[in-house]
N, C-alpha and C positions, 0 to 999 in steps of 0.2 A: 504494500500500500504506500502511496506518495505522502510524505509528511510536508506539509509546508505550515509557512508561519504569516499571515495576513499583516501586510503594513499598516500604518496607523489611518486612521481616518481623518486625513486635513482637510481635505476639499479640494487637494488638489493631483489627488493620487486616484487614477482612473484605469476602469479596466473594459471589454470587452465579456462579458459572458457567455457561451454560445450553450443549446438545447442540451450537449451533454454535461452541462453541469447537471441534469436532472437523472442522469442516468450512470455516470462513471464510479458515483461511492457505492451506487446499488450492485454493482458490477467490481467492489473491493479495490478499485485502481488510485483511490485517491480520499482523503477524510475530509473532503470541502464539499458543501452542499449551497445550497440560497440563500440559505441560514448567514452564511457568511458574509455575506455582501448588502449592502444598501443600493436598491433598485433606483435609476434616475430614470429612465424611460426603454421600453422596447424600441429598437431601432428595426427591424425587418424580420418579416416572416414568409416562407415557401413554405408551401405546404406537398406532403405525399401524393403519390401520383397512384396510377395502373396503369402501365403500356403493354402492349401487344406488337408486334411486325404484320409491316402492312399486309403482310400474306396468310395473317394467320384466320384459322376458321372462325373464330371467334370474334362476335358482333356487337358485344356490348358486357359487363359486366357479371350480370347475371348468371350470362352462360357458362364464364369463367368459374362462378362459383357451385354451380350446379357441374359441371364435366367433373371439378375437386370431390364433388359427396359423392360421384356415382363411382369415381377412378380415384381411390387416395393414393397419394404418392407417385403417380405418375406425369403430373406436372411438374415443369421445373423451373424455381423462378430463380432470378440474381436481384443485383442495386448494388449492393456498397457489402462491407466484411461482416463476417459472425456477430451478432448481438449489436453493431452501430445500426442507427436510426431507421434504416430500410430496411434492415431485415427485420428488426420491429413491428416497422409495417408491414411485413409480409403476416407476422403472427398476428397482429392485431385485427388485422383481415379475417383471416380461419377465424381466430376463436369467435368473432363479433357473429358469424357464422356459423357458429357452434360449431367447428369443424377440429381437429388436433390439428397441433402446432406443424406434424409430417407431411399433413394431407396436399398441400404441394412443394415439393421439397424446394430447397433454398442452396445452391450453388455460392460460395461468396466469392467476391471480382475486387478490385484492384478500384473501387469506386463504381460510381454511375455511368460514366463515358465507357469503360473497356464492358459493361454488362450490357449496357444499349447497343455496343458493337454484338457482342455475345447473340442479342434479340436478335438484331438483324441478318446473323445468318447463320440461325434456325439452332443456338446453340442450347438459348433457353427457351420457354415458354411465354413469358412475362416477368416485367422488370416493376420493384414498386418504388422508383424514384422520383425525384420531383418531377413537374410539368417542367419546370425553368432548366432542367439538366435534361430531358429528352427534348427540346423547342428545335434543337437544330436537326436532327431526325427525322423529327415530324415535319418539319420543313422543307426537308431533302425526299419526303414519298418514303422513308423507309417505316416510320415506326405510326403507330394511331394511340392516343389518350383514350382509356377507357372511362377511369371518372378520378375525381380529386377526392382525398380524406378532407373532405372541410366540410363545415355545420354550413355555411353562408355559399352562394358564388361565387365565384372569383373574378373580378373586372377587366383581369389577362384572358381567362378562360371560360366567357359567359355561356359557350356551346360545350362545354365537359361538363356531364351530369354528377352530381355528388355520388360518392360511393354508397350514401344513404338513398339518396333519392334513385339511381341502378338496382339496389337488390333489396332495399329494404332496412339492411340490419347499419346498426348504429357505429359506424366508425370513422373519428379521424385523426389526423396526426399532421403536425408541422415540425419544422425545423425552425428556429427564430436565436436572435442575441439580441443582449440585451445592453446598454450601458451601464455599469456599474460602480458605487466606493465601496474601498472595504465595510466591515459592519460596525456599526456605532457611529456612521456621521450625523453630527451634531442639525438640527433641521432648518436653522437659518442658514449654511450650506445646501444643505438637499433643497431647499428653496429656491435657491439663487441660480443653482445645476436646472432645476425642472425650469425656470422661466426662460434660462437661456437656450434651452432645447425646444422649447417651443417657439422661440424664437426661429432657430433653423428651420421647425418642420413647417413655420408659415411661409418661408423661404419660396421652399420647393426644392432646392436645391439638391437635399438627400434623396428626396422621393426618385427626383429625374435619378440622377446616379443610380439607388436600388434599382429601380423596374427593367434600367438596362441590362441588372447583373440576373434579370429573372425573379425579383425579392418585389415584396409586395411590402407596403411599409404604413404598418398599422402605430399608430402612437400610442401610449399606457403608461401610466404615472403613478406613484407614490401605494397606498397601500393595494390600490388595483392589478399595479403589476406586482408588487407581493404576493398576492392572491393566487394572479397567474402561475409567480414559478412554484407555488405549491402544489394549487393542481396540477401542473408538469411532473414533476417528481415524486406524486401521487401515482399519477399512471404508468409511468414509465418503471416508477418500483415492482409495480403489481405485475408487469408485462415480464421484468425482468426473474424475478422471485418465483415464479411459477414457470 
């Protein structure tokens, strides 16, 4: 396990948190959680994907999960390594489905890019990676968007049907960071940090910048985004633990 030691909380010592804070202590690699940090605002979020190759039989979501109950294990997906974020969503997927963790097995790749290659010719079945990591795929006629893990629409992806709203059952998952001080800033700082971020996000500045990287850039402040990375680390425990 990583031991580290959190620096003081001045106001001016900042950091970057990204989604596997909510997953790496669950996973023994590290003894830092949310807990440790003071939230200033969510800077971007992508959300999990389902892709297929443009060749493949399969037409929509449903199907995908309905061939998995009649054929366990004979499907075979990639996205990114063992236990990181996409394969996650491959599991999240199954069980929301009542279906075991095997019922379509998971291959792990070298990230998104060498697994969407992988899709494309005909290595795997489907890939559960972002929309923003398959865009140039889908772009190029190789790969198709089955649906996105997200409760809302997506304003990139207004024609990808929710994974909820394709089969029915209840799941979704993002990736997101966060800006962060360490824990115990004092909150006439946290103050000063939240107005001047909302500053930028009136900008546009960030926004432009995310959307280009594929990130969609939802804003979230003070005990809100607390909130958030609890339920983050909520789920991602249960997913992980079981």
């Amino acid at each position: 396990m990583m031991l580290l030691k959190m620096p003081s909380p001045d106001g001016y010592t900042l950091g970057i948190a990204t989604v596997e804070i909510a997953m790496m202590h669950h996973q023994g690699m590290t003894n830092l959680t949310y807990q440790d940090y003071t939230p200033i605002t969510r800077l971007a979020v992508i959300y999990g994907g389902l892709q297929v190759a443009k060749s493949s039989p399969f037409n929509n979501a449903q199907e995908i999960i309905d061939y998995a109950k009649a054929n366990p294990g004979k499907l075979k997906a990639s996205g990114s390594g063992l236990n990181s974020i996409w394969h996650l969503n491959n599991i999240g997927m199954l069980r929301a489905a009542g279906l075991p963790d095997n019922a379509i097995r998971f291959i792990p790749s070298q990230g998104a890019s060498a697994a969407l290659q992988e899709l494309a010719s005909g290595g795997v079945d489907i890939v559960t990676s972002s929309l923003g990591e398959a865009d140039s795929m889908v772009k190029a006629g190789l790969v198709k968007h089955m649906a996105i893990m997200s409760n809302e629409k997506s304003a990139f992806y207004p024609d990808v049907p929710l994974f909820k709203e394709a089969t029915g059952y209840d799941w979704d998952l993002q990736a997101w960071n966060m800006l962060v001080a360490p824990k115990g800033l004092d909150k006439e700082a946290q103050d000063k940090l939240t107005a001047a971020m909302k500053k930028v996000y009136a900008s546009g500045e960030l926004a432009e910048f995310a959307n280009k990287q594929g990130f969609e850039v939802i804003e979230l402040y003070g005990d809100d985004a607390t909130q958030f990375m609890a339920n983050e680390d909520k789920k991602f425990g249960e997913i992980i633990k079981k």
